[in-house]
C-alpha positions in Angstrom: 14.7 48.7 6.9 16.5 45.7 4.9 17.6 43.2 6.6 20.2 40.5 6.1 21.0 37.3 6.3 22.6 36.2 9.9 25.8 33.3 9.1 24.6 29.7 9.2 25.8 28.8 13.2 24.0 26.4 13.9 22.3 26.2 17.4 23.0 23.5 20.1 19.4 23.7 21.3 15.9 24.0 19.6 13.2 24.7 21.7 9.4 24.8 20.6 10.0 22.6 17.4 7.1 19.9 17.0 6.8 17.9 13.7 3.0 17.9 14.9 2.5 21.8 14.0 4.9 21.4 10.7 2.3 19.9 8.9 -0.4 21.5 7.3 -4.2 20.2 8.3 -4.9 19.3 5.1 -1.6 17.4 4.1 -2.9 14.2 2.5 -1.0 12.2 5.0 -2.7 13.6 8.1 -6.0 12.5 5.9 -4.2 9.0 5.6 -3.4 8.8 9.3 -6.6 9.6 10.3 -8.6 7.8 8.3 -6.4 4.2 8.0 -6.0 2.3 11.1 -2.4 0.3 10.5 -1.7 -1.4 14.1 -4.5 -4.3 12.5 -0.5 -5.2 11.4 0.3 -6.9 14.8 -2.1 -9.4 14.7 -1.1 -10.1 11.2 2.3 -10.9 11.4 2.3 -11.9 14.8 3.4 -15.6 13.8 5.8 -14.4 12.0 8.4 -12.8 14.3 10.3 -14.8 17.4 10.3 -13.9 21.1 14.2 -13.5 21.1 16.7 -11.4 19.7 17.3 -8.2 18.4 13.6 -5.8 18.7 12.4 -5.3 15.0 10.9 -2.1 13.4 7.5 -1.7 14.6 5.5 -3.6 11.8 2.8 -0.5 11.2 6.4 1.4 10.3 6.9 -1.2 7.9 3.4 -0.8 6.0 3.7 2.9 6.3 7.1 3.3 4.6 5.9 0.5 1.9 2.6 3.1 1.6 4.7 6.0 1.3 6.8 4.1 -1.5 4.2 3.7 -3.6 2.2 6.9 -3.0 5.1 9.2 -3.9 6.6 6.6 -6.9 9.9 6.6 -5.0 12.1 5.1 -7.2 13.8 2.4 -4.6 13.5 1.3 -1.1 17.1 2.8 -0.4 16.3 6.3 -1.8 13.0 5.9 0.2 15.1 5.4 3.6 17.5 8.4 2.2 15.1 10.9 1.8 13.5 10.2 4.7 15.4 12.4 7.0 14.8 15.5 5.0 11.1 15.1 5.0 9.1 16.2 7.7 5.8 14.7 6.4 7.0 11.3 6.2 8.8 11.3 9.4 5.7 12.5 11.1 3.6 10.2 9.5 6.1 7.5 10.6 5.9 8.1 13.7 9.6 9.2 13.9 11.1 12.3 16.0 13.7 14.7 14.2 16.6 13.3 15.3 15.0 9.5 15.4 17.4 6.7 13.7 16.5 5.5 10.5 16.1 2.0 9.9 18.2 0.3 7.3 16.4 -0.3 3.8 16.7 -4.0 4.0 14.4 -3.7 6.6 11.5 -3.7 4.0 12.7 -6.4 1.9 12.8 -9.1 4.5 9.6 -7.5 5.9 8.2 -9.0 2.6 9.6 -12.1 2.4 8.6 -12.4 6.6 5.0 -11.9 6.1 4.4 -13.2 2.9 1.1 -12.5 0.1 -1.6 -12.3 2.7 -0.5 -9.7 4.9 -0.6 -6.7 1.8 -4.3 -9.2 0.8 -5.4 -8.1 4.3 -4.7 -4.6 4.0 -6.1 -4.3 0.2 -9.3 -5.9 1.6 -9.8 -3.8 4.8 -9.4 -0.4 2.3 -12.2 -1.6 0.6 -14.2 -3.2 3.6 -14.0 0.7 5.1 -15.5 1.8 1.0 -18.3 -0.8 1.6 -19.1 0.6 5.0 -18.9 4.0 3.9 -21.4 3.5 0.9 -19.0 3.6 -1.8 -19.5 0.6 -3.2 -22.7 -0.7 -4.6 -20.8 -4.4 -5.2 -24.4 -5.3 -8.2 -22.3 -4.6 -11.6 -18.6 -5.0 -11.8 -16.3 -3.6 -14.5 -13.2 -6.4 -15.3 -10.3 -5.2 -17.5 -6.7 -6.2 -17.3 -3.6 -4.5 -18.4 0.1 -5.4 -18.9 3.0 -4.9 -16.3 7.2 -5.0 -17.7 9.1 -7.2 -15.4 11.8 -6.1 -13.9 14.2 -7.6 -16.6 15.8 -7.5 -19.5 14.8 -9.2 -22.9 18.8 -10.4 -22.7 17.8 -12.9 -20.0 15.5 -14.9 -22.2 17.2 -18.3 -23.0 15.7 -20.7 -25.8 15.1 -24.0 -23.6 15.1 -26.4 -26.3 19.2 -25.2 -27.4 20.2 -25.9 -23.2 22.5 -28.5 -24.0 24.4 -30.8 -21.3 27.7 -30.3 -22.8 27.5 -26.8 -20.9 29.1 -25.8 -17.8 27.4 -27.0 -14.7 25.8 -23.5 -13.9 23.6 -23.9 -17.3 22.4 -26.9 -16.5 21.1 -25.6 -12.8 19.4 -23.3 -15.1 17.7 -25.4 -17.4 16.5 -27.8 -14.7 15.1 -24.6 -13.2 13.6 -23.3 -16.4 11.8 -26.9 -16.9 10.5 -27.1 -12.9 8.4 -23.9 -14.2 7.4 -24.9 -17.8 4.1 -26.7 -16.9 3.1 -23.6 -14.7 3.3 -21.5 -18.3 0.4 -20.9 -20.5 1.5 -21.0 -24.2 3.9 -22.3 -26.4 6.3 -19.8 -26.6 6.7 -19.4 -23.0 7.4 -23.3 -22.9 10.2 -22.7 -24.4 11.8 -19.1 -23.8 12.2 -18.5 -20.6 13.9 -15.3 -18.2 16.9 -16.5 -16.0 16.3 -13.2 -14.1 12.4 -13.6 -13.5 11.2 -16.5 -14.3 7.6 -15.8 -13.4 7.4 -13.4 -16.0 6.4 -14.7 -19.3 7.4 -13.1 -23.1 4.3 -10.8 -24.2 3.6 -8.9 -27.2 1.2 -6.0 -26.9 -0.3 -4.0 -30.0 2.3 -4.7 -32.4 5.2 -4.0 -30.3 8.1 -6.5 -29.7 7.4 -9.2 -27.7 8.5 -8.1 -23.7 8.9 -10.0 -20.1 5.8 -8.7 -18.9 2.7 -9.5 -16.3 -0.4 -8.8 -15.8 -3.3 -7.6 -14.0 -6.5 -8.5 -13.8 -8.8 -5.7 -11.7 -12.5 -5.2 -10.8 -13.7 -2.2 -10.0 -16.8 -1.3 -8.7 -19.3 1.3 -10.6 -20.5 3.6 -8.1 -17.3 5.6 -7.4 -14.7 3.5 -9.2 -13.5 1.7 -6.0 -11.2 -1.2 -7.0 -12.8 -3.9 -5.4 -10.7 -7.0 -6.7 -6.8 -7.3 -8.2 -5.3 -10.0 -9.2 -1.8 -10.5 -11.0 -0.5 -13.3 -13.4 2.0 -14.1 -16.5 1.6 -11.8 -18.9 0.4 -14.6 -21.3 -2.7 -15.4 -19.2 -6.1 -14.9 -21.2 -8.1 -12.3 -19.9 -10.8 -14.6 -20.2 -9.4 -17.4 -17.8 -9.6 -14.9 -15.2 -13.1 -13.5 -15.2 -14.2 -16.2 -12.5 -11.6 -15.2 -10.2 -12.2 -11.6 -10.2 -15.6 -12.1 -9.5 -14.9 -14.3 -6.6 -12.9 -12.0 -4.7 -15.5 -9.2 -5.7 -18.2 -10.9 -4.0 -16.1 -12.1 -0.9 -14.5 -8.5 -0.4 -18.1 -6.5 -0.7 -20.4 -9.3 0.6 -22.8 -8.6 -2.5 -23.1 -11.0 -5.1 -22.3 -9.7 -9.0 -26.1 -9.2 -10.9 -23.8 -7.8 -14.3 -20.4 -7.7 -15.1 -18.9 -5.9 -17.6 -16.0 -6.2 -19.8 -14.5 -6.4 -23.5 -14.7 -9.0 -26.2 -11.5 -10.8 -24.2 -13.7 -12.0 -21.8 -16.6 -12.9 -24.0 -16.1 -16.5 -24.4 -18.2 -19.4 -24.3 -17.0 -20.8 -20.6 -17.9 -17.2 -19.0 -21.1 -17.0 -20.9 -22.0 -20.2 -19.4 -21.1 -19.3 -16.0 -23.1 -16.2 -16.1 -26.0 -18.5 -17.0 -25.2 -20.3 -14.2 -24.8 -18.1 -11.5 -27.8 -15.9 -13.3 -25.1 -12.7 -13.8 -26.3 -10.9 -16.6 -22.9 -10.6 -19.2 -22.6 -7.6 -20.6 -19.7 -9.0 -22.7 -19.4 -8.7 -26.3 -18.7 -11.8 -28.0 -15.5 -12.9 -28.9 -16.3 -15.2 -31.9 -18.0 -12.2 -33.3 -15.4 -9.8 -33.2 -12.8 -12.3 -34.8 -15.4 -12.9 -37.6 -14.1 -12.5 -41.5 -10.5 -11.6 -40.1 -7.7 -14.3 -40.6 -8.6 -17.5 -41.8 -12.4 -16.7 -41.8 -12.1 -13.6 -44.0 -14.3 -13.7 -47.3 -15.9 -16.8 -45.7 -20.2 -16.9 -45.2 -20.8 -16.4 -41.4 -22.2 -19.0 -38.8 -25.6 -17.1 -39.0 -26.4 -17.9 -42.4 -26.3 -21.5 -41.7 -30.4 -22.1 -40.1 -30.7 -24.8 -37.1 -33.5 -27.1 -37.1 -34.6 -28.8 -34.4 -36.7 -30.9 -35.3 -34.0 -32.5 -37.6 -31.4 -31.5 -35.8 -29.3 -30.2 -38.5 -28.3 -27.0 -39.6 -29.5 -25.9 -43.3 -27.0 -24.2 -45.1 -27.6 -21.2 -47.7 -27.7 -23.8 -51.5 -30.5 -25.9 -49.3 -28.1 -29.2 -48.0 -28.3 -29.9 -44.5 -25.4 -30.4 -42.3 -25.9 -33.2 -40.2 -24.3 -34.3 -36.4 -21.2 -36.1 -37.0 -19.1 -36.2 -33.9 -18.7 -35.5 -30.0 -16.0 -33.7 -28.7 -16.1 -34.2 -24.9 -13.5 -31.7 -23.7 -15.2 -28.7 -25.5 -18.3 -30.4 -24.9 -19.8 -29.4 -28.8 -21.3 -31.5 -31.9 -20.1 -31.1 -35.0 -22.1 -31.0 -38.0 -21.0 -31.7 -41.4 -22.4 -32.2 -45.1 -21.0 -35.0 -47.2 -17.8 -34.3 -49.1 -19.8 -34.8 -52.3 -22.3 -32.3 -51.6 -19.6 -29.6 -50.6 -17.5 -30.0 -53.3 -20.2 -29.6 -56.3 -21.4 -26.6 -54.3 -21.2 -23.0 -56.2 -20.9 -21.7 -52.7 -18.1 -23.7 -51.8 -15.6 -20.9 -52.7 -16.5 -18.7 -50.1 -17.5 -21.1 -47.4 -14.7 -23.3 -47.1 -11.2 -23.8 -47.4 -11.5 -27.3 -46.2 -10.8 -30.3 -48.1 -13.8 -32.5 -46.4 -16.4 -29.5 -46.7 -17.6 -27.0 -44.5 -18.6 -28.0 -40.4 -20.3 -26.0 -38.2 -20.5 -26.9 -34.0 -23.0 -26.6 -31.9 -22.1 -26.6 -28.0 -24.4 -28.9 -25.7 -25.8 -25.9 -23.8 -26.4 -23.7 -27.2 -29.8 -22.6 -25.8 -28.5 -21.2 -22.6 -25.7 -19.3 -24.7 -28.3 -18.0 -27.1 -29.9 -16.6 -24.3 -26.9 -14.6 -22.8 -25.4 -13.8 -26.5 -28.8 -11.9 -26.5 -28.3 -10.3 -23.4 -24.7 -9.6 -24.7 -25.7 -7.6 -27.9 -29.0 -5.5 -25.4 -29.1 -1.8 -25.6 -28.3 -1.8 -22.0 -25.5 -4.1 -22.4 -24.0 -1.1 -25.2 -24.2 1.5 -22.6 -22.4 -0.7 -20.2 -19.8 -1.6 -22.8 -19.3 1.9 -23.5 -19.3 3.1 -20.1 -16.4 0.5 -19.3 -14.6 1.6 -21.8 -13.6 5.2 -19.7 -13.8 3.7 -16.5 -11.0 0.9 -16.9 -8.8 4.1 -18.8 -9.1 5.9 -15.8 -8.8 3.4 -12.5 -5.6 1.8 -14.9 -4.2 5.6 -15.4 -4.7 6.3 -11.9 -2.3 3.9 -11.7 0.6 5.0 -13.6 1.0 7.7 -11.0 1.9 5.1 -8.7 4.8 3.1 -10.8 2.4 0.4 -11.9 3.8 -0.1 -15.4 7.2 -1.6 -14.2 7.4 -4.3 -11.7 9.7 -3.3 -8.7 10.4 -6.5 -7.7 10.9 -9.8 -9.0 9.1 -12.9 -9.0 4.9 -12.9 -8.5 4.4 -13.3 -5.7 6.0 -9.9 -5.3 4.0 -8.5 -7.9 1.0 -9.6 -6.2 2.4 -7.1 -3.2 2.8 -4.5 -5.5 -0.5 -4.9 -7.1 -1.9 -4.8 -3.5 -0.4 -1.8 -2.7 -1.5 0.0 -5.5 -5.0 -0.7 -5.3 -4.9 0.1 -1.4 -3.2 3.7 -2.4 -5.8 4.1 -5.1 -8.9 3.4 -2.9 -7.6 5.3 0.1 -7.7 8.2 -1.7 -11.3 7.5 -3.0 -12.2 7.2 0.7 -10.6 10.3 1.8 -11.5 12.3 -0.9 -15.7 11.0 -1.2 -16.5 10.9 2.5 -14.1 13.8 4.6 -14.6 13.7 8.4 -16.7 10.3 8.1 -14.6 7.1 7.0 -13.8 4.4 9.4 -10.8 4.2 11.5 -10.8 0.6 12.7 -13.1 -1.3 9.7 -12.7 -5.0 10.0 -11.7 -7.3 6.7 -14.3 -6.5 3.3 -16.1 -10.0 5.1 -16.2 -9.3 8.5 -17.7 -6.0 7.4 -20.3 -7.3 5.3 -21.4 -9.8 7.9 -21.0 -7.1 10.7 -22.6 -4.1 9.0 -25.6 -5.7 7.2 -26.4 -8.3 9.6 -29.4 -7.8 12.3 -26.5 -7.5 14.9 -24.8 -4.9 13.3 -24.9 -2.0 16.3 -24.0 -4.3 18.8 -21.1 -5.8 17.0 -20.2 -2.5 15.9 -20.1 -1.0 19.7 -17.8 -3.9 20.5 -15.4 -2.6 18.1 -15.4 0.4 19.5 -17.7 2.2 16.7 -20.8 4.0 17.4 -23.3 6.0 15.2 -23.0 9.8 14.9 -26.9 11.0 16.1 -28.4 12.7 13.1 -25.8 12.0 10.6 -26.6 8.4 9.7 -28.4 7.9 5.8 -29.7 4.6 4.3 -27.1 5.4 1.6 -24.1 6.0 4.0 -23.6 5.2 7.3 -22.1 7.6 9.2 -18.9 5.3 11.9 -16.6 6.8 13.7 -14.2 4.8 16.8 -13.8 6.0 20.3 -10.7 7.2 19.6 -12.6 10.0 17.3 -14.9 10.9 19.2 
């Protein structure tokens, strides 16, 4: 028998209706929830809030609606709150009953100016502190790679500095004294001078070819064993690559506890100052060199290489390919090198000279004051196992950075970088939450302490006891050396 459609009366009462049972049991939300403990929040923030007035929205809310933001892409914070009601995932997953008020969208706005950088910092290191603990992370060769971000502005809100005249209305000149507070932060000549009145932090970029942009960037670490993104960090667009390396490696080792034995990247971090502090820190680069790359392209094309010039020494002098030697000339102490030269004479009667030098005093070469210890990791640089490495980077960055795309990471919502920074942070956390749900189901930890409480909690000779005090214990029978098995009283 067919049957029909009744008319749409809607009833006073519903009985029986539980948001509980109207989500499936492996929704990736009821994976989140179950896995991420987000009332670490209170503590946070705790400073931050007053013990009068109005009662705000439970801060856990808060992270959880910024969460679902960038795990769905929502375009805005106000469609976020709009859709809400229609969605019986997120309201679940919030917390929230069917016929629960919505908070207002500004809610999450001051919610990020209230509790700053560090809060988001705090929950992008306790993602990866529960990787660590769940053997995810191996923390002994990192992968660095950065990638660009477009502000959210407009190429129309760029303003030449230097054309800022006084004779303009009073509102200009707020601007230019603005624009000139945040010149010395810039890296760059162009961004000294042009300048976004909408974002300001944002510097003018120009990426393979295209026309220069407002952009950022972001500089990530990720971790080789299952791709967990163990360090972010977000600047300028016009940052070099290379200026960061140092940085990312630092919050690498503080977030996993386990100091960097290789790191891994392209020829924009294979400079001189990074080679050296490999050397240093006895980190084996696996970084192809930059000098090398650039060789016989722009000014240096048709011209004899560095390598055919010999060092001796005994004389300390370089010999160059017609027999003259080049000898140590002058000191330059902020680039700490020696420069070598042959007379004027002797380069200007050479039949070389053509294709050695475009100078007018003759060719130089320099030679840094720690040439031996570069030597040393340039070898390590050009290693078979160094190739692989390369190689292997080469898919891994592709991947955690397209991961990414999925998540809005190619515009900045926001403005300013500090809120980039939050962004960034939430990204990462989204991406590594679902490398922990997906690589260790029915295992993960539900209460895992900071990336450095957890290394010196897990690893250390106190470990069980610290861990019972937290509420852990260890599954009987289910514990490996590779991946310790945690679960919280609450699980158990």
């Amino acid at each position: 028998m067919m049957g029909k459609q009744p008319g749409n009366q809607q009833k006073l009462f519903y009985y029986n209706i539980s948001l509980e049972q109207r989500v499936s049991e492996n929704h990736l939300l009821r994976k989140i929830k179950k896995a991420i403990d987000f009332d670490f929040v209170y503590q946070e923030v705790n400073d931050s809030y007053g013990y009068n007035g109005n009662v705000s929205v439970p801060p856990p809310v808060i992270l959880k609606m910024l969460l679902l933001l960038v795990l769905y892409n929502v375009r805005s914070e106000r469609e976020l709150l709009e859709t809400l009601p229609v969605r019986l995932d997120w309201l679940w997953f919030l917390g929230f009953e069917l016929d629960s008020e919505v908070p207002n969208h500004s809610v999450l706005s001051k919610a990020r100016v209230r509790w700053g950088v560090e809060t988001f910092k705090g929950f992008f290191e306790r993602i990866v502190g529960q990787c660590v603990v769940a053997g995810l992370v191996d923390g002994k060769k990192l992968f660095i790679d950065s990638s660009l971000i477009d502000a959210n502005a407009s190429n129309n809100s760029v303003v030449d500095t230097h054309r800022l005249g006084h004779y303009l209305k009073k509102g200009y000149r707020e601007v230019e004294q603005r624009l000139e507070e945040l010149t010395e932060e810039k890296n760059g000549e162009a961004n000294k001078r042009y300048l976004s009145t909408t974002d300001p932090d944002a510097s003018v970029t120009r990426h393979s070819g295209s026309r220069p942009k407002l952009r950022y960037k972001t500089h990530r670490g990720v971790d080789g064993k299952e791709e967990v993104i163990t360090a972010t960090q977000v600047t300028a667009g016009s940052v070099d690559d290379g200026e960061m390396m140092e940085a990312v490696i630092a919050a690498h080792e503080q977030n996993t506890g386990e100091d960097v034995a290789v790191v891994v990247g392209d020829s924009r971090y294979g400079i001189k100052d990074n080679y050296l502090l490999c050397a240093e820190r006895e980190i084996k680069a696996h970084l192809p060199n930059l000098e090398e790359t650039q060789r016989g392209s722009g000014r240096q094309e048709g011209i004899i290489p560095k390598e055919a010039f010999m060092y001796d020494a005994e004389q300390d002098a370089f010999l160059c390919p017609a027999g003259e030697l080049l000898r140590k000339r002058n000191f330059n102490k902020d680039r700490q090198y020696y420069e070598y030269k042959a007379s004027r004479k002797v380069c200007a009667g050479c039949e070389f000279r053509a294709g050695c030098t475009r100078a007018k005093d003759g060719r130089s070469l320099k030679r840094h004051v720690r040439q031996d210890e570069l030597d040393r990791m340039l070898e390590i640089a050009s290693s078979a196992a160094a190739q692989r490495d390369i190689k292997t980077r080469q898919h891994l960055s592709e991947r955690s950075f397209a991961r990414s795309t999925r998540y809005g990471y190619k515009r900045a919502r926001w403005r300013g970088l500090w809120r980039m920074q939050i962004q960034d942070f939430l990204i990462a956390a989204v991406q590594n939450i679902q490398i922990l749900i997906k690589k260790t189901p029915g295992r993960v930890v539900s209460k895992a302490q900071t990336a450095a409480e957890v290394t010196k909690t897990v690893w250390s000779g106190a470990a069980t006891a610290l861990l019972f005090s937290f509420g852990f214990s260890i599954i009987p029978g289910q514990a490996t050396t590779d991946a310790w098995c945690f679960v919280s009283a609450s699980q158990r």
